[in-house]
C-alpha atoms as a printed R data frame, in Angstrom:
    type eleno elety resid chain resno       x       y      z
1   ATOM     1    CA   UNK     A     1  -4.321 -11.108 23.821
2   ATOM     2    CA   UNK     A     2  -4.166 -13.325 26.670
3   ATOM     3    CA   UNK     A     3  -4.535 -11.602 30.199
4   ATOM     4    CA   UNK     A     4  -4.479 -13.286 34.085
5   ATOM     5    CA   UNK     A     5  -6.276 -10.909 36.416
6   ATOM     6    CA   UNK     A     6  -6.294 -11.203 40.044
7   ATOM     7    CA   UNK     A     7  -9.108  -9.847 42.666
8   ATOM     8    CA   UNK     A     8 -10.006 -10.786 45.975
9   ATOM     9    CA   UNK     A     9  -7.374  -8.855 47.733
10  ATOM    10    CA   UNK     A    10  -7.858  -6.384 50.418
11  ATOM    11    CA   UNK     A    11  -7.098  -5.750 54.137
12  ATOM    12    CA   UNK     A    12  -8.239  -8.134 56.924
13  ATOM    13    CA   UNK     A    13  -6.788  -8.920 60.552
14  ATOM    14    CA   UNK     A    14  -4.664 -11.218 61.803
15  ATOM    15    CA   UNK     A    15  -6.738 -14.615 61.580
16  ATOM    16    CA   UNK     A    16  -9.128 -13.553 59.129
17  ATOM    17    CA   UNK     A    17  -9.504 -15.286 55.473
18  ATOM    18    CA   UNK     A    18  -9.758 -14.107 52.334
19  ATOM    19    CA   UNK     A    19 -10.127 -15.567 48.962
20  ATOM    20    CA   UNK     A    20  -8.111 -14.749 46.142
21  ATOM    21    CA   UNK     A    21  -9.607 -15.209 42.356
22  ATOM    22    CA   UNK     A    22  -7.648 -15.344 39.089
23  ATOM    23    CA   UNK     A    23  -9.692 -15.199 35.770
24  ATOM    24    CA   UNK     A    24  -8.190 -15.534 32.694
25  ATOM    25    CA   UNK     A    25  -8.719 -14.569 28.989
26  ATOM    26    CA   UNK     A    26  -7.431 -14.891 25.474
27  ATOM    27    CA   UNK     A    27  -7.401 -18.582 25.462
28  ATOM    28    CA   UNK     A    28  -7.907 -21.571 27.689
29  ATOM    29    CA   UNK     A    29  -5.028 -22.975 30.355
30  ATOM    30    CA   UNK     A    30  -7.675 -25.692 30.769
31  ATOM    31    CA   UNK     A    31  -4.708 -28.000 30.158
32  ATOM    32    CA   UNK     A    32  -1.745 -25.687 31.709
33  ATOM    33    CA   UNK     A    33  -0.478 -26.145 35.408
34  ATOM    34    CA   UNK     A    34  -0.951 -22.787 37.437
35  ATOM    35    CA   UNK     A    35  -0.114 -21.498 40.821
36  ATOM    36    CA   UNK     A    36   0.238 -18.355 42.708
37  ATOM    37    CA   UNK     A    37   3.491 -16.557 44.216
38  ATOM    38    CA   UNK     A    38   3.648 -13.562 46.101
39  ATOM    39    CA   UNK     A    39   6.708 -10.776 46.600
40  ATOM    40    CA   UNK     A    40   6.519  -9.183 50.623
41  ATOM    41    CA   UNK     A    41   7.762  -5.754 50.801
42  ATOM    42    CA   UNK     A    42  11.903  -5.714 50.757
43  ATOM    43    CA   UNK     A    43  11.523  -9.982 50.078
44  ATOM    44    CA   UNK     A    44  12.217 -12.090 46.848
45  ATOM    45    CA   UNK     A    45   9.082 -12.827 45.435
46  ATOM    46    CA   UNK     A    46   8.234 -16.678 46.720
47  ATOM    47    CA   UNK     A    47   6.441 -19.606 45.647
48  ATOM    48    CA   UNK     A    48   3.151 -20.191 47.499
49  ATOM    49    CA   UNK     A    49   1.181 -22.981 45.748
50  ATOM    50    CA   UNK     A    50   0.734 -24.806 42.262
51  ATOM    51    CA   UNK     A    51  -2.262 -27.265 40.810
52  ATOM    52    CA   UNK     A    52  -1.522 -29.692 38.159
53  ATOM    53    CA   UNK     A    53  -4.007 -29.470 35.313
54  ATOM    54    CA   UNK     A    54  -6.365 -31.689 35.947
55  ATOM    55    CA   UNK     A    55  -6.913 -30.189 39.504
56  ATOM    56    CA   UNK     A    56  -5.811 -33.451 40.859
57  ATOM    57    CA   UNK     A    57  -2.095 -32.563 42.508
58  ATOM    58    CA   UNK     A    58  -1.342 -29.681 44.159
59  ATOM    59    CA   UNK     A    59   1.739 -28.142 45.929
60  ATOM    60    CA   UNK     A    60   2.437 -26.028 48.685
61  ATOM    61    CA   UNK     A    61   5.261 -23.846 50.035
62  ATOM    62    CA   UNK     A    62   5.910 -25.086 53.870
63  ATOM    63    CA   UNK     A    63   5.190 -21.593 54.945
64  ATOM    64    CA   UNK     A    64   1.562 -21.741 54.100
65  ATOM    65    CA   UNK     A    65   0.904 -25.566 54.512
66  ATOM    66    CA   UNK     A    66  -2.100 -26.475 55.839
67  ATOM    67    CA   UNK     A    67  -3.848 -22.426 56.177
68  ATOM    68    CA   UNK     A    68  -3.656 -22.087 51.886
69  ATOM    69    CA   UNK     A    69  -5.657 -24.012 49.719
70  ATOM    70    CA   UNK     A    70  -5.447 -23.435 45.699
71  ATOM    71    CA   UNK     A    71  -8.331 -24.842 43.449
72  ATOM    72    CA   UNK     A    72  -9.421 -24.098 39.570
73  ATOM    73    CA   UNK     A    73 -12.612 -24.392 38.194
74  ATOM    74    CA   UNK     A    74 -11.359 -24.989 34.288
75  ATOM    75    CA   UNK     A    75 -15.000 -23.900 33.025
76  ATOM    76    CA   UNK     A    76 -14.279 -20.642 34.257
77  ATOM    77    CA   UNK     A    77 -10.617 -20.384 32.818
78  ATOM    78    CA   UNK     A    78 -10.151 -19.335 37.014
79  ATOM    79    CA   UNK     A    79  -7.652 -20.208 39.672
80  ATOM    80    CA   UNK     A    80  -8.695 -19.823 43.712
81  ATOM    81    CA   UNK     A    81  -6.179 -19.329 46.484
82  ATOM    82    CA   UNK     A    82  -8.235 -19.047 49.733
83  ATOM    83    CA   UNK     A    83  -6.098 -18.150 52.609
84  ATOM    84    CA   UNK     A    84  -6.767 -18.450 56.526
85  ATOM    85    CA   UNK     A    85  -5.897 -18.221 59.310
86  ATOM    86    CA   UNK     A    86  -3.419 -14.876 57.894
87  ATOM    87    CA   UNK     A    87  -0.840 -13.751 59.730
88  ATOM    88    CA   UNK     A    88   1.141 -10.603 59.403
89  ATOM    89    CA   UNK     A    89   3.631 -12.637 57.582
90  ATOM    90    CA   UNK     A    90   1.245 -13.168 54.991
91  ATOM    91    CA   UNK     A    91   0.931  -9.545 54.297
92  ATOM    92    CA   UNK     A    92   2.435  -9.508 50.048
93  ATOM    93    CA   UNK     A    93   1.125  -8.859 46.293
94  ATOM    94    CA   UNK     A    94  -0.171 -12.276 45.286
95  ATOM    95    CA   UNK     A    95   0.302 -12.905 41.404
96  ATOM    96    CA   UNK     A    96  -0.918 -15.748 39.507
97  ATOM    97    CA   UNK     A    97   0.501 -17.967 36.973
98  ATOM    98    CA   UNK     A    98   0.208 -20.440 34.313
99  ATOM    99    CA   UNK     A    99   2.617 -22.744 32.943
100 ATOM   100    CA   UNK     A   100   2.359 -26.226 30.364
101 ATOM   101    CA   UNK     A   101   3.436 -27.844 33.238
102 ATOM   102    CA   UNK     A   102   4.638 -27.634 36.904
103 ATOM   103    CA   UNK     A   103   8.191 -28.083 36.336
104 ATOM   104    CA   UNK     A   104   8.125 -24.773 33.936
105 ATOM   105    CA   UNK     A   105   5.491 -22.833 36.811
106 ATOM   106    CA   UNK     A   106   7.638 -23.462 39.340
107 ATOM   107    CA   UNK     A   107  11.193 -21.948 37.059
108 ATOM   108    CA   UNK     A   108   9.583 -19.776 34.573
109 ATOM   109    CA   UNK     A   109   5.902 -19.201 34.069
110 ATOM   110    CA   UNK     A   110   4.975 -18.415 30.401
111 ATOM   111    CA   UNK     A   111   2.110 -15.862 32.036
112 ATOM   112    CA   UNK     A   112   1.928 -13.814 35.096
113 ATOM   113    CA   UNK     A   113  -1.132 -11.420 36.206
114 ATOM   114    CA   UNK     A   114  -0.415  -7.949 37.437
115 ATOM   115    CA   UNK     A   115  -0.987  -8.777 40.966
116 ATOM   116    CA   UNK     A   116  -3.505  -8.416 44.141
117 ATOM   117    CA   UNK     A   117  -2.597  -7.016 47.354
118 ATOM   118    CA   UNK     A   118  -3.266  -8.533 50.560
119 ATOM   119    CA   UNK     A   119  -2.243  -7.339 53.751
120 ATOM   120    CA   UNK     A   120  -2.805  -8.396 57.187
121 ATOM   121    CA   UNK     A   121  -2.754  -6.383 60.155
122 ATOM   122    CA   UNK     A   122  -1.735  -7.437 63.591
């Protein structure tokens, strides 16, 4: 069974960081592009930020440009998202995925994890 389980999520104020942590199991994605999204209450669940395999390119959505950062450690089979500098905005469930690439991450990941929440207070 392969699972993608997210932690690191909790409450913090406006400003504050936090880092999010996705561990996975059941097989490697040492070779599989992954990224993180995240669904705001009453919003369309969003694109936040992808990493190629290798570690090497990454992506961002505009909105979080420059305050996200997103980082793997393949020995670990783990994905980081540390965010700062949260606003309220930021306040979501974050959920991980993993794709073979970044073209099928960013349209239809082949694994999700069931989500962290993170909100921000102003």
């Amino acid at each position: 069974q392969v699972q993608l389980v997210e932690s690191g999520g909790g409450l913090v104020q406006a400003g504050g960081s936090l880092r999010l942590s996705c561990a996975a199991s059941g097989r490697t994605f040492a070779s599989y592009a992954r990224g993180w999204f995240r669904q705001a209450p009453g919003k369309e669940r969003e694109f936040v930020a992808a990493i190629g395999w290798s570690g090497g390119n990454t992506y961002y959505a505009d909105s979080v440009k420059g305050r996200f950062t997103i980082s793997r450690d393949n020995a670990k089979n783990t994905v980081y998202l540390q965010l700062n500098s949260l606003i309220p905005e930021d306040t979501a469930v974050y959920y991980c995925a993993a794709a073979p690439s970044i073209v099928t991450l960013t349209s239809s990941p082949a694994y999700w994890g069931q989500g962290t929440q993170v909100t921000v207070s102003s």
